[in-house]
C-alpha positions in Angstrom: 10.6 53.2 2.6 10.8 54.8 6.3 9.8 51.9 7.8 12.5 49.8 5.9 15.3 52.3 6.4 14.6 52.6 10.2 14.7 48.7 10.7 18.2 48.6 8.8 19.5 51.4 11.1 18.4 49.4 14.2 19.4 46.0 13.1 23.4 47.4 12.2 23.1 48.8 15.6 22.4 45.5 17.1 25.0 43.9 15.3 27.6 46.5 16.6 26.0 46.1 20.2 26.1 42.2 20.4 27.9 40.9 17.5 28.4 36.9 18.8 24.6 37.1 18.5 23.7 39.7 16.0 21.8 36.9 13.7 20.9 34.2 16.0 17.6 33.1 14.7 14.6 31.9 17.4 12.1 30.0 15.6 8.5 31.9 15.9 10.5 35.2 15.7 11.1 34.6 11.9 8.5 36.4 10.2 7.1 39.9 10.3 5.4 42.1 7.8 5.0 45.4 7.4 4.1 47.3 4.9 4.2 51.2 3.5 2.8 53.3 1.1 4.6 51.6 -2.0 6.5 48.2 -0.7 6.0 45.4 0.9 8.9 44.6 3.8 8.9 40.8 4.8 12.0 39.1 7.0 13.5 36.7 6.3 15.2 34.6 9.0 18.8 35.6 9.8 21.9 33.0 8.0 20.3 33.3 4.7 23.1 34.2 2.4 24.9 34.1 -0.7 27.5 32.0 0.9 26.7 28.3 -0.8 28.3 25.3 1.7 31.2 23.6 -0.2 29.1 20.6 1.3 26.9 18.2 -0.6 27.0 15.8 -3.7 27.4 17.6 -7.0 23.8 16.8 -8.7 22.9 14.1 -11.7 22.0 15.7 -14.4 20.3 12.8 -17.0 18.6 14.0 -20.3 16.2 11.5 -21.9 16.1 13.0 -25.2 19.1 15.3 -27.3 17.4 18.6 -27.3 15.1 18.5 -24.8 15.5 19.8 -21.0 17.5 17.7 -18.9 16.4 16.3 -15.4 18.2 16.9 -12.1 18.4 14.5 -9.4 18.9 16.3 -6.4 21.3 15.8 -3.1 18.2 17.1 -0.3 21.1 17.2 1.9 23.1 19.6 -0.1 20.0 21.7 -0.2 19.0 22.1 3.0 22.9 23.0 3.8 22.4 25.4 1.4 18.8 26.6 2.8 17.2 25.6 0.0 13.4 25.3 0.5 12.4 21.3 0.4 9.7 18.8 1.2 11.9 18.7 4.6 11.8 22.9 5.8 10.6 23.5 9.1 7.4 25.0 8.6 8.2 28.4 10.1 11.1 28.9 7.2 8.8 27.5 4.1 6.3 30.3 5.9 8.7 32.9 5.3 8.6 32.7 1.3 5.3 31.6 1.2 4.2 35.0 2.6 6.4 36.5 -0.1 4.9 34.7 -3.0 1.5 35.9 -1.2 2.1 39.2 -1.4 3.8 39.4 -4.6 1.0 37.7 -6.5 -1.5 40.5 -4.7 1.0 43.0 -6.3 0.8 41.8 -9.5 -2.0 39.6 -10.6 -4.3 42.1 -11.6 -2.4 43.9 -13.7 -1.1 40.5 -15.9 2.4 41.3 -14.0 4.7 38.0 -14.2 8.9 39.0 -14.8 10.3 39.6 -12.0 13.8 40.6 -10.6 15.3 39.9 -7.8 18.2 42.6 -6.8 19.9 44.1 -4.2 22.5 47.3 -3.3 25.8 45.2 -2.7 26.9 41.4 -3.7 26.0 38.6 -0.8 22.9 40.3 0.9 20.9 37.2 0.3 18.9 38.3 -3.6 19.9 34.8 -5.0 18.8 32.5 -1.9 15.4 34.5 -2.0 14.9 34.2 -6.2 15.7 30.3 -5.6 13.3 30.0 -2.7 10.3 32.8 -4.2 10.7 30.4 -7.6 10.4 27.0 -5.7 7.5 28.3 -3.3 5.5 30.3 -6.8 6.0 26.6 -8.5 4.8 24.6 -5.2 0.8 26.9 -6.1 -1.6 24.5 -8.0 -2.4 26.7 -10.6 1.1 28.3 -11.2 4.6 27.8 -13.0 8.0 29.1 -12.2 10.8 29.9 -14.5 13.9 30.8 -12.8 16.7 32.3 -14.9 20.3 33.2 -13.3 21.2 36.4 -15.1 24.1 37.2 -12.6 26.3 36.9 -16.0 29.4 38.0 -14.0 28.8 35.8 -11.2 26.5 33.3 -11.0 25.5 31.2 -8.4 22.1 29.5 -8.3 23.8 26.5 -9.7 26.0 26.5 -6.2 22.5 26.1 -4.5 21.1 23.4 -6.4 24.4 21.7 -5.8 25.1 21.5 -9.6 28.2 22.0 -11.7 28.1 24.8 -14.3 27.1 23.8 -17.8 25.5 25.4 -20.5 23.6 28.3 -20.0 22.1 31.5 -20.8 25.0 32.6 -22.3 25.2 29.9 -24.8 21.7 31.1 -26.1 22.8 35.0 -26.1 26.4 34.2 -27.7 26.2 30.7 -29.5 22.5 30.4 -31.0 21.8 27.2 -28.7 18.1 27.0 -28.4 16.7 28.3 -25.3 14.5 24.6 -24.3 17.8 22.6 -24.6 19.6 24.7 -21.8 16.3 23.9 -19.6 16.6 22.6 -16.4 14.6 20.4 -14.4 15.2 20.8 -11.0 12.8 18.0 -9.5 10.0 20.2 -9.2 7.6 19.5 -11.5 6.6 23.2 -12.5 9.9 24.7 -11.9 12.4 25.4 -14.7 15.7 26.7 -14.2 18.0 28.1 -16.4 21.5 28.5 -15.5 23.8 32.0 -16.1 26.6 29.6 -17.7 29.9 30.4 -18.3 31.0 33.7 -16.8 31.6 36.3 -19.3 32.9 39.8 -19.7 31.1 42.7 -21.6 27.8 41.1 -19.4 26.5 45.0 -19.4 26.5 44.9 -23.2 25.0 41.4 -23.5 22.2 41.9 -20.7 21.0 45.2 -22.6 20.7 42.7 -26.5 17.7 42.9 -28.1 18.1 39.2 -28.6 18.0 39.2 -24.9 14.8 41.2 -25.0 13.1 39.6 -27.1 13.6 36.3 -25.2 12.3 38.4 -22.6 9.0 39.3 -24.2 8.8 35.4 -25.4 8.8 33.7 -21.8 6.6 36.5 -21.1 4.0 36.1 -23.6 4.2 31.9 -24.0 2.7 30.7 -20.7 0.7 33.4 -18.8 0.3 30.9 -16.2 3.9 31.1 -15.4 6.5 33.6 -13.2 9.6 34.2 -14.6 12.0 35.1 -11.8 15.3 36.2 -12.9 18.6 36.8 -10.7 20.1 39.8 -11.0 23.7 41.1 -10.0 23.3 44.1 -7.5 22.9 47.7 -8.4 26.2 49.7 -7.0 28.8 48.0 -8.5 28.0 47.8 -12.3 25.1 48.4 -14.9 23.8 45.1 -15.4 21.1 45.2 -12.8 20.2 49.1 -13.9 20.0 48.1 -17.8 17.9 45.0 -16.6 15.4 46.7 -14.7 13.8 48.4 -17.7 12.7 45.1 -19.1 10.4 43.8 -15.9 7.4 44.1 -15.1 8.4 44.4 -11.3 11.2 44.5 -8.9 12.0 42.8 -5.0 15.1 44.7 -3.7 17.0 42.0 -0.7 18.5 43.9 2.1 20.6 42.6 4.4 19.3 43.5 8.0 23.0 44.4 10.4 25.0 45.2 7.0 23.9 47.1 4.3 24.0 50.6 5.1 21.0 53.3 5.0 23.7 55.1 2.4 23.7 52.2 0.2 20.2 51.6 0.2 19.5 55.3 -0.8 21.9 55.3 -3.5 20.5 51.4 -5.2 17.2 52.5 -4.8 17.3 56.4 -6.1 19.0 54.3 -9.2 15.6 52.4 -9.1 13.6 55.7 -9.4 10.5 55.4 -11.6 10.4 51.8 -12.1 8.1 49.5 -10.2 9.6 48.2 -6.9 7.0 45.9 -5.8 9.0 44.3 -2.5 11.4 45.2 -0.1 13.4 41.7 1.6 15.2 42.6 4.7 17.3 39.1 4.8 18.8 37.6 8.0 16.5 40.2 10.4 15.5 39.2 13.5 12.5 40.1 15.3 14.2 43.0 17.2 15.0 44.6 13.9 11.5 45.7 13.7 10.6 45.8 17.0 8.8 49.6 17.9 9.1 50.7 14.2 
């Protein structure tokens, strides 16, 4: 974690040094990786956020059959404001999470290792951009599918991403008995399904920590071993959700912003974290001299 901690001291230095350019991004300086004893540490290029651009079309969604998934038609343009990995991604950004979906599947292959969450210390370091882009890139393998699931109950946003409006979601399963496949979403990726947080609720703690919830857990687990299930988490220091999550993966990527989350905070989420199975560090919107000399 050394390695890690060091490069988020040095990049809020920069920031404080030269803030105007704190996370201007040259291409061919977006990728790095290092590793230590027990993570993996990629970079990911600096602007990647949780902040979702207002522009874009608002997505079709068209479902052929009643009970069955529905099919989006997505706005490209909305996505790629968004940063959303497409057909169209410069080649040095769709790098970025293909190393990531590289290293995770070393991490966990061999040990039948395929629920993952996707966390961080603090809300807006980046954790839903990089579940969004890990799923798409996991889904774009031959020989793999993707199941992305938005458990940020309290407040969601992968829906922002894809450019859609919220509809009927997780919670509709946990609270109303909808069947799971009818809240299925098909985001124009042939072996990528999402499925949305849906409405906002209170009491998400409680919810998150069902055994209803668990054993849907162990279901998209078990059904298609050929699949990652990537779910969204809200971040660790500001309520249990995350915490109560964690026990049910099989592994953990922990997003941290490179200029703005502290060392502190990055202590605290991941002595929280202790004993379970932190298989990769993301420092989000670095830039290559946040590394530089570590």
């Amino acid at each position: 974690m050394s390695k890690l901690l060091k490069a988020v001291e040095k990049a809020k230095k920069n920031r404080e040094i030269n803030s105007q350019n704190a996370f201007s991004f040259n291409e061919g300086d977006t990728l790095k990786e290092k590793s230590d004893d027990n993570a993996i540490v990629t970079t990911v290029a600096a602007e990647d956020s949780d902040t979702t651009s207002e522009a874009g079309k608002s997505a079709n969604i068209s479902c052929s059959r009643p009970g069955q998934s529905c099919d989006l038609d997505l706005d490209v343009r909305c996505l790629t404001e968004n940063r959303v990995l497409t057909s169209s991604s410069s080649p040095e950004f769709t790098d970025i999470y293909n190393l990531l979906r590289t290293q995770i599947f070393h991490r966990t292959k061999k040990n039948h290792h395929n629920v993952i969450m996707v966390t961080s210390a603090a809300q807006g370091e980046g954790k839903s951009l990089t579940a969004l882009n890990l799923a798409i890139s996991i889904a774009r393998e031959l020989d793999q599918f993707a199941l992305l699931v938005d458990t940020d109950m309290r407040n969601p946003s992968l829906h922002k991403y894809l450019g859609m409006e919220m509809t009927r979601g997780l919670s509709d399963h946990l609270m109303k008995n909808v069947p799971v496949h009818e809240l299925f979403i098909k985001p124009g990726l042939d072996k990528l399904t999402f499925l949305p947080a849906g409405e906002p609720i209170r009491g998400s703690t409680e919810i998150l920590g069902s055994p209803k919830l668990q054993e849907l857990i162990v279901e998209m687990k078990q059904r298609y071993p050929d699949r990652y299930v990537i779910f969204d988490c809200p971040d660790l220091l500001h309520a249990p959700d995350a915490l109560v999550f964690s026990t049910y993966v099989d592994g953990i990527i922990f997003v941290v912003e490179a200029g703005k989350t502290s060392r502190e905070n990055v202590m605290k989420a991941l002595n929280l974290l202790e004993g379970r199975n932190i298989i990769g560090l993301v420092l989000n919107k670095a830039n290559k001299e946040n590394l530089e000399n570590d």
